[in-house]
C-alpha positions in Angstrom: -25.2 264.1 145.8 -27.9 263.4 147.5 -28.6 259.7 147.0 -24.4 259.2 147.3 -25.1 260.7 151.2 -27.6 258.2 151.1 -26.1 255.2 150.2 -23.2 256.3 152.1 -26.1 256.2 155.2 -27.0 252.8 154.4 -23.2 251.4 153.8 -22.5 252.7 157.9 -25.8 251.3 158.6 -25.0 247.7 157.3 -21.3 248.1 158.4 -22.8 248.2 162.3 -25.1 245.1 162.1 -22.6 242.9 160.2 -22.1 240.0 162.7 -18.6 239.1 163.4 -18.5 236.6 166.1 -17.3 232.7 165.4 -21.1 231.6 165.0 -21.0 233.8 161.5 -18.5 232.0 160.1 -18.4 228.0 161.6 -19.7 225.1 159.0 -22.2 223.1 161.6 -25.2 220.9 161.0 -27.3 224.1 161.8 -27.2 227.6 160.4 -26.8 230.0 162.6 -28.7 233.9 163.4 -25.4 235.3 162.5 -24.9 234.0 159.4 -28.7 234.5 158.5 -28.4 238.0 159.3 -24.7 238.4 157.2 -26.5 237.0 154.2 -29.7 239.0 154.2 -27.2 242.7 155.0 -25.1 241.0 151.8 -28.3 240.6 150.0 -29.6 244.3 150.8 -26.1 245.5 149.6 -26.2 243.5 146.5 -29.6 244.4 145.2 -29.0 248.0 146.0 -26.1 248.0 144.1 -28.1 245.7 141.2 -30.7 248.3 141.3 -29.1 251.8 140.8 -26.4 250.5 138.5 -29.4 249.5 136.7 -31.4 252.8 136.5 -28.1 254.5 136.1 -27.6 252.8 132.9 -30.4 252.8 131.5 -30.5 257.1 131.6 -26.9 257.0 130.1 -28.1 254.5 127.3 -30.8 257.4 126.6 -29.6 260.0 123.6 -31.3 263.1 126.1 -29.2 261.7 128.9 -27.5 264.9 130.0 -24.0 265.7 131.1 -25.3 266.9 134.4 -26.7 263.5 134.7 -24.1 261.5 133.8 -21.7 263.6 136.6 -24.1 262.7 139.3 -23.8 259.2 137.7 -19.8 259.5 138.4 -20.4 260.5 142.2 -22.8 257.8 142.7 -20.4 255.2 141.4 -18.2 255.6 143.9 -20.9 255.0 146.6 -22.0 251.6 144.8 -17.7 250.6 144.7 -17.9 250.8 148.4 -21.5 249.0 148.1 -19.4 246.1 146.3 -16.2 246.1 149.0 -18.9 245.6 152.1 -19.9 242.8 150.1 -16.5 242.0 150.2 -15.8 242.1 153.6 -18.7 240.3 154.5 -17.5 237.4 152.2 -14.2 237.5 152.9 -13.9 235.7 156.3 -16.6 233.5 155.9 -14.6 232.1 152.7 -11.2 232.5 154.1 -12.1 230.3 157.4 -14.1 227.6 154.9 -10.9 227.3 153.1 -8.8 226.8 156.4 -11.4 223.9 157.5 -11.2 222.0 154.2 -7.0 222.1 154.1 -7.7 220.4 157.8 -10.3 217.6 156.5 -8.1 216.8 153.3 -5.1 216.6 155.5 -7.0 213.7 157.5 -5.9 211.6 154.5 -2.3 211.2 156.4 -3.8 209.7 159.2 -5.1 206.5 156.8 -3.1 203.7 155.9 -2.2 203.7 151.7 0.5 200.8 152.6 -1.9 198.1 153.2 -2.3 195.4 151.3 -5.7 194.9 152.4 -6.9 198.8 152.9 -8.4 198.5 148.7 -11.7 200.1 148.5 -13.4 199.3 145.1 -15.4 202.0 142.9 -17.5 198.9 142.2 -18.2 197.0 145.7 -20.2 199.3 147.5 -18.0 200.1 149.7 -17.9 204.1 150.9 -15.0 206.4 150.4 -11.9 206.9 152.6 -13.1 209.1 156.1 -11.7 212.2 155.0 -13.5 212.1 151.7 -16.7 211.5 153.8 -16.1 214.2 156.2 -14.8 216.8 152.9 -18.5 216.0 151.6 -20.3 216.2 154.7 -18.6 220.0 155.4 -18.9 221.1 151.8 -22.7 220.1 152.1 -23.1 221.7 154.9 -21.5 224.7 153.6 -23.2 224.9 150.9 -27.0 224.7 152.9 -26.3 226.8 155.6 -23.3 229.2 155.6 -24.5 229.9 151.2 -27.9 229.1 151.3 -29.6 232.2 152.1 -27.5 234.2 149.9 -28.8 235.5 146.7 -26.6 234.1 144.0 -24.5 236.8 142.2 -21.2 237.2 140.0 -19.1 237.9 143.4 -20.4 235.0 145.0 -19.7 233.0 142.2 -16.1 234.0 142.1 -15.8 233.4 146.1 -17.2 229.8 145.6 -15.0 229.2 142.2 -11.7 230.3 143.5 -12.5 227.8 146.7 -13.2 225.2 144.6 -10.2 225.4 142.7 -8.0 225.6 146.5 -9.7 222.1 146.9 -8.3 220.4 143.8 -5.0 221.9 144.4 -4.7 221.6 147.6 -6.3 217.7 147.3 -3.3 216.8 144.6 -0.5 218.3 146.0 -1.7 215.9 149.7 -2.3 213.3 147.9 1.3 213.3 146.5 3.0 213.6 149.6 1.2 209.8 150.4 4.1 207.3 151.1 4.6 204.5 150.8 1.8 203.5 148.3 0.8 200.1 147.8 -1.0 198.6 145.1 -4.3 198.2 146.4 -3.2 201.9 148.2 -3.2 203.3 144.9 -6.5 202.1 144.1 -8.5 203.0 147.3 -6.6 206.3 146.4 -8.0 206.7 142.8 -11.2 205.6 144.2 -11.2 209.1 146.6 -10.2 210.9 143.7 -13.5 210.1 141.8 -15.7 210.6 145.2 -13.8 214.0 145.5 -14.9 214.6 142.1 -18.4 213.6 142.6 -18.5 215.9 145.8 -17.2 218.6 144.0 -19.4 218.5 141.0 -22.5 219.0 143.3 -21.1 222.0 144.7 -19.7 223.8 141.3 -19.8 223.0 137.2 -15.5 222.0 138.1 -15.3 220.9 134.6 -15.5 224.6 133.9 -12.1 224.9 135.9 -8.8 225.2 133.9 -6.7 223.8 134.7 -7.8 222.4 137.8 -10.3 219.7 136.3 -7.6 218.3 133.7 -5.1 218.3 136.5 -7.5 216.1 138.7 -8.4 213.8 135.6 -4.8 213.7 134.8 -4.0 212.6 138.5 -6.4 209.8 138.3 -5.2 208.4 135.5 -1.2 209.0 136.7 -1.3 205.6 138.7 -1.6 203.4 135.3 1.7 204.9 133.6 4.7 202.9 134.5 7.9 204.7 135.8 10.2 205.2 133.2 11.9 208.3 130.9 8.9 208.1 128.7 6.4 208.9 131.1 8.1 212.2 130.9 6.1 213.0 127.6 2.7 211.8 128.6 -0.1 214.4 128.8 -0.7 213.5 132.7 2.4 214.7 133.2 2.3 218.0 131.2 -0.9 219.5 132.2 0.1 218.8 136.1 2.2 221.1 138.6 5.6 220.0 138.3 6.0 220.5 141.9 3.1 218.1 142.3 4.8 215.4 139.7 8.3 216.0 141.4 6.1 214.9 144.6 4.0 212.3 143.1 7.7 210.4 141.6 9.0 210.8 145.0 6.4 208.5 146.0 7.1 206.1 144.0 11.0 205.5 144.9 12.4 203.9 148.1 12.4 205.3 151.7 15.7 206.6 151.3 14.5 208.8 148.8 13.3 211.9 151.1 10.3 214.3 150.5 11.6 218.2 151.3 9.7 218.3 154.6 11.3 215.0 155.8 15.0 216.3 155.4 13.8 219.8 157.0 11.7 218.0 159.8 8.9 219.8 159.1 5.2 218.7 159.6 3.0 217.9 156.5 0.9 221.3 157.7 4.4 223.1 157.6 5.5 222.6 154.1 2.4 222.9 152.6 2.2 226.4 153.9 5.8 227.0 153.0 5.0 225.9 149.3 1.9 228.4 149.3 4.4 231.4 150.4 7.7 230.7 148.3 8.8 230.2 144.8 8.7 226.7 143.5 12.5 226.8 142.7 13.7 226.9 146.3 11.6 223.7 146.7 13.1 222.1 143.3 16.5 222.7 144.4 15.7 220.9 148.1 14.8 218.0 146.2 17.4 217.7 143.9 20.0 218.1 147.0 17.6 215.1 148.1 18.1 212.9 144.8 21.7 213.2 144.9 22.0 212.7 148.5 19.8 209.3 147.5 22.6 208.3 145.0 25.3 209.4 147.4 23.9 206.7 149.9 23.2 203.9 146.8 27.0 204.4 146.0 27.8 203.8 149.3 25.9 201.0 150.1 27.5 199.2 146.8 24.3 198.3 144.8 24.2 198.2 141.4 21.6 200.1 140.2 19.5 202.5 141.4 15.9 202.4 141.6 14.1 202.8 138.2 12.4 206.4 139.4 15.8 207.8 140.0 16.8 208.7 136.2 12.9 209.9 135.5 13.2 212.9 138.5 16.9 213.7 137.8 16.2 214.5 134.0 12.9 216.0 135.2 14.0 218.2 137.8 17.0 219.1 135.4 14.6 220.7 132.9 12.6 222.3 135.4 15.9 224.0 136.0 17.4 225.0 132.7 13.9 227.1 131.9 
């Protein structure tokens, strides 16, 4: 009981010199004393925790071990589970506003121009990267230097920085699918960011670890070679990708008439991405196929013959997507 009074000392302790203020949490060219002081209390917490988890199981492993023992061992467990939530908390906001910043640098990709015939950036010419896939690497650099670098590297941090990674690709496809219009040498500058975020990503975490973000993103890439037709539908680009993101990514490909879900709501870019985090995909499905048939409701009436060759590959799409 003793030592659980104690650690339950030293949690109150750390809970009053955890820095909360903006300067713990903002990605800058500098670390700041905040965030050094966050890491060292998180690395205090964490190697108290290491250290009598270890002792205690190293007595329970032994065969004299005795119950007495191994009920103290029960009360001190509960001290080290609120050891682990401070480490929590500390990680939480410093995480949560990292993920905020990087949603806002991807989202810089609107502000490009993908419709220019001239706007190709070559893997091969030694040309750089669109500006928000420069700024995304710059950030995540800095991120990783000064808001992670005086942290000792653990399990819990290594969750923190997987699950953000993951957030990246995710939130990186679904943007990039929302692009429109896209023209040829578009859709090359635009493969050429994906294998720059790719690179940036691989110095920050082992992504090919992540399933099924990684195939996802390698799926992506190679998306832009398939040619819009029913088959495509069968192709293993297409399978191991978010439908929502392939309803997008098709969208992109078809005329202006044919309307993304936020352009027939009127909502920003921002909005919708939001809305998609916080609802069920099938209330965005439906949108767009109110949106494909409102397309061939406008063909019809404009008395053209056929319909544009993406039309029949999202309405038998979307179809399935509906009958599961």
């Amino acid at each position: 009981k003793n030592v659980s009074d104690s650690l339950g000392l030293f949690i109150v302790k750390c809970e009053n010199l955890i820095e909360k203020d903006d300067s713990a949490y903002k990605i800058s060219n500098t670390y700041t004393n905040s965030q050094v002081k966050n890491a060292l209390i998180f690395n205090a917490l964490h190697q108290l925790s290491t250290s009598v988890n270890s002792i205690i199981k190293v007595n329970l492993a032994q065969s004299n071990s005795t119950f007495g023992f191994q009920i103290a061992s029960e009360i001190i467990n509960v001290s080290l589970k609120k050891l682990d939530v401070k480490c929590i908390q500390i990680l939480n906001p410093i995480f949560s506003k990292a993920s905020l910043l990087f949603d806002r640098v991807i989202l810089i990709m609107h502000q490009e121009k993908f419709n220019s015939n001239d706007s190709v950036i070559s893997a091969n010419n030694g040309q750089t990267s669109s500006k928000y896939v420069q700024v995304l690497s710059k950030k995540l650099k800095l991120f990783q230097v000064n808001n992670l670098g005086s942290f000792t590297y653990c399990s819990l941090l290594a969750s923190y920085i997987k699950q953000l990674v993951k957030h990246i690709i995710n939130i990186f496809i679904r943007q990039c699918c929302l692009i429109k219009p896209l023209s040829d040498s578009g859709k090359l500058r635009l493969i050429g960011d994906i294998s720059q975020v790719e690179l940036t990503l691989s110095n920050f975490y082992q992504i090919k670890t992540l399933d099924p973000e990684y195939k996802q993103l390698r799926a992506f890439k190679r998306i832009f070679y398939i040619e819009t037709n029913l088959e495509m539908l069968d192709s293993s680009e297409i399978q191991v990708l978010n439908p929502l993101d392939v309803l997008h990514h098709l969208i992109s490909r078809g005329p202006e008439k044919l309307k993304y879900p936020f352009e027939t709501k009127n909502w920003s870019i921002t909005k919708y991405s939001k809305a998609i985090d916080d609802n069920s995909a099938i209330l965005f499905y439906k949108i767009i196929l109110k949106n494909i048939n409102q397309y061939a409701s406008l063909v019809n009436q404009s008395g053209a013959k056929s319909y544009h060759p993406v039309f029949p590959v999202l309405k038998s799409y979307i179809n399935n997507l509906l009958e599961k």
